[in-house]
N, C-alpha and C positions, 0 to 999 in steps of 0.2 A: 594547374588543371582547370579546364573550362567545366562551369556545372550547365546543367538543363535543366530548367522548371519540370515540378513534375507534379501532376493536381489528381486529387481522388474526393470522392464524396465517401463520408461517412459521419454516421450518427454525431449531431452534436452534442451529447452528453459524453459519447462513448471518446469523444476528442479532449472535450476538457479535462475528462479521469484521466486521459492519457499523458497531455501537458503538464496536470498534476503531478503524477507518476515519474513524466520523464525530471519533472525540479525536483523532486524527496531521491533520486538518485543521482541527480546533479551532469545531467542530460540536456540537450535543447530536445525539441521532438525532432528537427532535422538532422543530429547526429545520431539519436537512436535509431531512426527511418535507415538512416546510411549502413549503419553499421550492422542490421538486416539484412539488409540488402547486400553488401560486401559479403559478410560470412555466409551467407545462403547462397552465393556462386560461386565463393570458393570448396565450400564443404557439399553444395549439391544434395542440400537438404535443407529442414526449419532447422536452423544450428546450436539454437542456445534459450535461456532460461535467463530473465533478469527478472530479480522479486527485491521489491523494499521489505525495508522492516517490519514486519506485521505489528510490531509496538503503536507505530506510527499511521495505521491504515486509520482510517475518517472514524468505521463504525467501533474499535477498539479505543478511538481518543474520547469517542462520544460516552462509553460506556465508564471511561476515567471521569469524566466532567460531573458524570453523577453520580459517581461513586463520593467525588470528593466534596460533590455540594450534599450530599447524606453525612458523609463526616463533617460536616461544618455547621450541619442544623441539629447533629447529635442524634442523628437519625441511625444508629451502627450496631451491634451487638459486638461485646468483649469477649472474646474468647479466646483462654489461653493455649497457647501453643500444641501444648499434649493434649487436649482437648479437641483438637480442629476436625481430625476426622469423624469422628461419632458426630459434630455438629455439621459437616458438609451433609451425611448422611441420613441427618435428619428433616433435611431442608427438602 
């Protein structure tokens, strides 16, 4: 199959989060582009929905980083188990 270059301008942030995006689902960005582009003329619609793991999204890793540099400076409150909801609740 012969390809054709095909060039678009868009934001460059909005490209890196992409490039990102397309490696945590193990993607080049020109097979995710393709395969857009394929299902959207075959189905003759936006055809699909790809989501990583929201585990793994930047502001959910950033929010572990300090969660676990608080645990590590002993920065935490103990609370046991059957306890949790009255202390979510009071926070």
């Amino acid at each position: 199959m012969t390809t054709k270059l095909m060039t678009l301008r868009i934001d460059e942030n909005l490209k890196e989060e992409f490039d990102v995006f397309c490696n945590e689902v193990g993607l080049t960005t020109t097979s995710a582009i393709t395969m857009f582009v394929k299902a959207t003329l075959r189905e003759s619609r936006i055809p699909f929905e790809i989501s990583a793991d929201p585990f793994y999204h930047k502001k959910n890793l950033k929010a572990l980083d300090e969660s676990i540099a608080e645990l590590e400076k002993g920065e935490f409150t103990d609370v046991p188990l059957k306890d949790f909801d009255a202390f979510i609740e009071s926070l």
